[in-house]
mmCIF file of the C-alpha atoms, coordinates in Angstrom:
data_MODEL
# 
_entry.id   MODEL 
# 
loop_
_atom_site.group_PDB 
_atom_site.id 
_atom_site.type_symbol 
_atom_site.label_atom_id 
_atom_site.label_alt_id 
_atom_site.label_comp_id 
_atom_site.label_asym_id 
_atom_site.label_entity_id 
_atom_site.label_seq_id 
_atom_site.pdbx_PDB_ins_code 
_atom_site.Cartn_x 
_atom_site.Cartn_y 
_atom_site.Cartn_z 
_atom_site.occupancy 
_atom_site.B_iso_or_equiv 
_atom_site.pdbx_formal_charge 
_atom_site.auth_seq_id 
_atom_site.auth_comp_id 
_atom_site.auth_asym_id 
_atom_site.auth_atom_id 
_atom_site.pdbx_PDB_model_num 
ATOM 1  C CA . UNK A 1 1  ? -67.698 -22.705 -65.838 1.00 0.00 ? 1  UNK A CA 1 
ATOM 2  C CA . UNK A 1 2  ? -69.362 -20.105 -63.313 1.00 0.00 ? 2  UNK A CA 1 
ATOM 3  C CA . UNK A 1 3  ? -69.050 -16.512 -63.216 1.00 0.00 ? 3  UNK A CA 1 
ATOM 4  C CA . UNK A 1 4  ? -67.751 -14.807 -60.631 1.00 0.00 ? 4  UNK A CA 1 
ATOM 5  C CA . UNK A 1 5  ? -67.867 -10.752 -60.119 1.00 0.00 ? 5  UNK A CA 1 
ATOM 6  C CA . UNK A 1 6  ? -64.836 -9.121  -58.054 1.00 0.00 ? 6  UNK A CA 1 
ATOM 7  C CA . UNK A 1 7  ? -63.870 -5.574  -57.491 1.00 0.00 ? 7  UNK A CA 1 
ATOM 8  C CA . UNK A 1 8  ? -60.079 -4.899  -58.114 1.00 0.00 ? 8  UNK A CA 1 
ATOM 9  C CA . UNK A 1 9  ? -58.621 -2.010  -56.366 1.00 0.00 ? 9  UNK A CA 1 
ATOM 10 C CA . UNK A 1 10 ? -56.527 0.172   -58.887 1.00 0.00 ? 10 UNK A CA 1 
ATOM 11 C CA . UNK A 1 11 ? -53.153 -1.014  -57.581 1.00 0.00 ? 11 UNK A CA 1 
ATOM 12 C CA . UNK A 1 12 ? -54.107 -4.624  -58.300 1.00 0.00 ? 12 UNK A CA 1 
ATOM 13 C CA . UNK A 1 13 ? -56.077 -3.706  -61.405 1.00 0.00 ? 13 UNK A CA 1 
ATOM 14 C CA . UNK A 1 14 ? -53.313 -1.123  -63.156 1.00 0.00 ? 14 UNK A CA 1 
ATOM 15 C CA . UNK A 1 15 ? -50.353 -3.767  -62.618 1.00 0.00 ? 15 UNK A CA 1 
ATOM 16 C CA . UNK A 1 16 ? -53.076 -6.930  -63.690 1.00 0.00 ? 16 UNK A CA 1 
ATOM 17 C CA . UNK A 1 17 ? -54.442 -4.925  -67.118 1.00 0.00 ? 17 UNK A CA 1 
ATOM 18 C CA . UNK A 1 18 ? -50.221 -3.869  -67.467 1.00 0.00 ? 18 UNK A CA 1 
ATOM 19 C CA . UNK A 1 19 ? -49.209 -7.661  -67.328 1.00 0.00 ? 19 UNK A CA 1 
ATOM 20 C CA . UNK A 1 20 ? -52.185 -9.153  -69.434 1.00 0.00 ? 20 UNK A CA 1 
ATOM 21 C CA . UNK A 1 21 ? -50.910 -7.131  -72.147 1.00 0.00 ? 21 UNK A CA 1 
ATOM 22 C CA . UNK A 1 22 ? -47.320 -7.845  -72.211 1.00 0.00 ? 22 UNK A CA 1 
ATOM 23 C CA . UNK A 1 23 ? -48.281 -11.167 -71.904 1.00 0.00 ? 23 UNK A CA 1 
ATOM 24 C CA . UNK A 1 24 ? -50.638 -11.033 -74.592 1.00 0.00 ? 24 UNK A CA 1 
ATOM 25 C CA . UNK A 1 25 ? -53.681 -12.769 -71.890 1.00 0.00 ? 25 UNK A CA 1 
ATOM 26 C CA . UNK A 1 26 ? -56.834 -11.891 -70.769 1.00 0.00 ? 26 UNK A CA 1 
ATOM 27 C CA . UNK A 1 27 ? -57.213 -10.672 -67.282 1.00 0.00 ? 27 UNK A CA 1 
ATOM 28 C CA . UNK A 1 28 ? -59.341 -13.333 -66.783 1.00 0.00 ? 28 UNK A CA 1 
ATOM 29 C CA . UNK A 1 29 ? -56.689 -15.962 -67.592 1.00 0.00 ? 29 UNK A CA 1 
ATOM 30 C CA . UNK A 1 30 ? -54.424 -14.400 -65.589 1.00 0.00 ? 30 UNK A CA 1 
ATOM 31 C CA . UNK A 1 31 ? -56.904 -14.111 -62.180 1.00 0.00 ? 31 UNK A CA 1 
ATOM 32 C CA . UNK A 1 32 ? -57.854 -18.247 -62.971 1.00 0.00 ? 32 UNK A CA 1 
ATOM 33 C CA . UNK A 1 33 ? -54.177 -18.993 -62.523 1.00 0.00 ? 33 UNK A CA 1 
ATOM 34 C CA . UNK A 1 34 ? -53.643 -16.930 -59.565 1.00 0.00 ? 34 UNK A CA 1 
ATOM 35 C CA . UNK A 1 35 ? -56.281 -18.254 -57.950 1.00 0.00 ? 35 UNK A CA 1 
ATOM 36 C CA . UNK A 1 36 ? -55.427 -21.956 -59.267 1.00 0.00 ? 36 UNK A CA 1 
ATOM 37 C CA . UNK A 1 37 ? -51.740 -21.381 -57.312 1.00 0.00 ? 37 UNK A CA 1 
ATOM 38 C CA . UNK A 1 38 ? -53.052 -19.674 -54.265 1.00 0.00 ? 38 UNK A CA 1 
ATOM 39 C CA . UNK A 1 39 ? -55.842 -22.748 -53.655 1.00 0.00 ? 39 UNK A CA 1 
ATOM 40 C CA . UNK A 1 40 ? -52.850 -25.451 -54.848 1.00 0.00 ? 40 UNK A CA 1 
ATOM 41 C CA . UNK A 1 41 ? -50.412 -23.808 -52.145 1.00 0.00 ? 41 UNK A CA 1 
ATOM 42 C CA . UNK A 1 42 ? -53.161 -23.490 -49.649 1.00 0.00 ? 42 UNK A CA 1 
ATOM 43 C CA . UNK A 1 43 ? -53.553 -27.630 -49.832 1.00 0.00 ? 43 UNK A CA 1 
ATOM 44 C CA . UNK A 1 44 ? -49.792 -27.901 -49.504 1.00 0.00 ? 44 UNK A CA 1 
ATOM 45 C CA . UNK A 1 45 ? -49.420 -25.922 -46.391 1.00 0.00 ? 45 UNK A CA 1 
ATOM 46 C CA . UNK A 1 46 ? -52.761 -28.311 -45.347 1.00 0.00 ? 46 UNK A CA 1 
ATOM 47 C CA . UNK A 1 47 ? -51.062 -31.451 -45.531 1.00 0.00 ? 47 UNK A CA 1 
ATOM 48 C CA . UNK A 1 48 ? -47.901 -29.968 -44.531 1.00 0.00 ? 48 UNK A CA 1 
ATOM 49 C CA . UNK A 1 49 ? -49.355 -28.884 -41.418 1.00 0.00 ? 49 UNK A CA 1 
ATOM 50 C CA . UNK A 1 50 ? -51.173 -32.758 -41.121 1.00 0.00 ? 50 UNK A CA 1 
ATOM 51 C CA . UNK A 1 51 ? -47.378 -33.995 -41.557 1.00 0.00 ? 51 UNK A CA 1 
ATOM 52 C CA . UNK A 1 52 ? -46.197 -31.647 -39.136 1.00 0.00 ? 52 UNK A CA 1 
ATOM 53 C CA . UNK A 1 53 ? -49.205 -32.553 -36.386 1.00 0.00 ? 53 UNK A CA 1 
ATOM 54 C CA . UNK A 1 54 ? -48.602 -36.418 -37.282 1.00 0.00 ? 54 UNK A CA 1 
ATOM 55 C CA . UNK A 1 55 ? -45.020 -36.170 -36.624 1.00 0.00 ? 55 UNK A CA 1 
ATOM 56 C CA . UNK A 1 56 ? -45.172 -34.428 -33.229 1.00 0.00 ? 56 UNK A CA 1 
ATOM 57 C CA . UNK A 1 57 ? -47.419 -37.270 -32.172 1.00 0.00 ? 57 UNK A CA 1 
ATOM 58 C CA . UNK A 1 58 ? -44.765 -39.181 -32.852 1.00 0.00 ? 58 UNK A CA 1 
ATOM 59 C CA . UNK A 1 59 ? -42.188 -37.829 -31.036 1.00 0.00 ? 59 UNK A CA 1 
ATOM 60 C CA . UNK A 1 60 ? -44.849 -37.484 -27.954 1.00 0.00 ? 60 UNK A CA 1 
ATOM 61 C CA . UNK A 1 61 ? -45.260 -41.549 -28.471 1.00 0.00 ? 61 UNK A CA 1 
ATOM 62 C CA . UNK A 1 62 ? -41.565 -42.228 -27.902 1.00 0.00 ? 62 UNK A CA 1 
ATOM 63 C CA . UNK A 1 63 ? -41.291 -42.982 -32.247 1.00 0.00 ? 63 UNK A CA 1 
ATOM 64 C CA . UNK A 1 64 ? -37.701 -41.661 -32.735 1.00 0.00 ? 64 UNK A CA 1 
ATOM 65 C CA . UNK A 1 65 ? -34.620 -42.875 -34.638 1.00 0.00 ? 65 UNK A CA 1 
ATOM 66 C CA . UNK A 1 66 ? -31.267 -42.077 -33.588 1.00 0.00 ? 66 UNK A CA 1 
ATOM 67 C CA . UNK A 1 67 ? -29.784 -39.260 -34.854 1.00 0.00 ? 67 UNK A CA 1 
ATOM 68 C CA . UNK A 1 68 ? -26.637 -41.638 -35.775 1.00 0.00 ? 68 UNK A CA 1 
ATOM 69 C CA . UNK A 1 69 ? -28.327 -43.832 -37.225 1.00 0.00 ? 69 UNK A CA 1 
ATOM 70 C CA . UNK A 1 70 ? -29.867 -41.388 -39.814 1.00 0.00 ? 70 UNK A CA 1 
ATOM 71 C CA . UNK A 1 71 ? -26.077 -40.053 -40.192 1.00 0.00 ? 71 UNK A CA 1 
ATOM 72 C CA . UNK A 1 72 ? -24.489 -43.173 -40.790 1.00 0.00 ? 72 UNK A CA 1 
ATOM 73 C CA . UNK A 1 73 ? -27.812 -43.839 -43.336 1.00 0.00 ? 73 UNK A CA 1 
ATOM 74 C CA . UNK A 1 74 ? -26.791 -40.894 -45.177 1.00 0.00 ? 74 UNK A CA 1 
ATOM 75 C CA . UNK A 1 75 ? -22.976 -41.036 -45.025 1.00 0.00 ? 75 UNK A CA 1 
ATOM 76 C CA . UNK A 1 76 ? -23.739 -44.719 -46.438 1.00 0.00 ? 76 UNK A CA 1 
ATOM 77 C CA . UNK A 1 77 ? -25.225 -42.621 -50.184 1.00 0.00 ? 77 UNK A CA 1 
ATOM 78 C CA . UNK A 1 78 ? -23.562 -42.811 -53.004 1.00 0.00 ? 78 UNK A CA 1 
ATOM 79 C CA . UNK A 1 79 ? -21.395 -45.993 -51.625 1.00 0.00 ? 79 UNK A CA 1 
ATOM 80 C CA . UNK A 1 80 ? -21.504 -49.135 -53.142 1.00 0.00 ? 80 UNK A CA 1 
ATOM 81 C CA . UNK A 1 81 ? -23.400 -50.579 -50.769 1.00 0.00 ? 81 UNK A CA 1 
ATOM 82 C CA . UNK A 1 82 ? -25.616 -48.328 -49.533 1.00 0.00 ? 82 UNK A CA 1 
ATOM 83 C CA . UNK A 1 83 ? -27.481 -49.041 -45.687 1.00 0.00 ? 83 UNK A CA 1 
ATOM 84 C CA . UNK A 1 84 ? -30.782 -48.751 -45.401 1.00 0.00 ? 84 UNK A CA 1 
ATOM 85 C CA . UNK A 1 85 ? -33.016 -46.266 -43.938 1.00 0.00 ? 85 UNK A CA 1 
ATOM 86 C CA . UNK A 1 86 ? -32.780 -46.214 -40.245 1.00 0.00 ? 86 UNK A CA 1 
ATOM 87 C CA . UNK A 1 87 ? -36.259 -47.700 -38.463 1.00 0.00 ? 87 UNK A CA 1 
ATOM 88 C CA . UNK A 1 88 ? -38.111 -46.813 -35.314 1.00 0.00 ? 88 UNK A CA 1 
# 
């Protein structure tokens, strides 16, 4: 595992110290998960963006379904015989 040094300014380091011992944790464990979260959520909003970028190309290509088509798709859920999804 490496070491890392940061400086905490005191209204981050007051609260942090605060909530480590309510929670019974080391400050330590409780910067690891924050930072665990923050670089999780970063890769999210990555491939949500790549989704996002993807999909516009799409639209730019002429790719659509029908909006209803996709209503009659979903109106079709929780029928006996549901339809399947709508296609390009």
């Amino acid at each position: 595992m490496g070491v890392t040094s940061i400086r905490l300014s005191k209204d981050v380091e007051i609260p942090l110290e605060q909530l480590a011992q309510k929670l019974d944790r080391s400050k330590n464990y409780l910067i690891n998960q924050a930072i665990k979260e923050f670089v999780l959520r970063q890769s999210m909003e990555e491939l949500r963006w790549s989704d996002t970028t993807e999909a516009l190309e799409s639209v730019k290509a002429g790719r659509l379904v029908e909006s209803l088509d996709v209503s009659e798709w979903l109106k079709s859920w929780g029928n006996d015989s549901p339809k399947p999804p709508p296609t390009v």
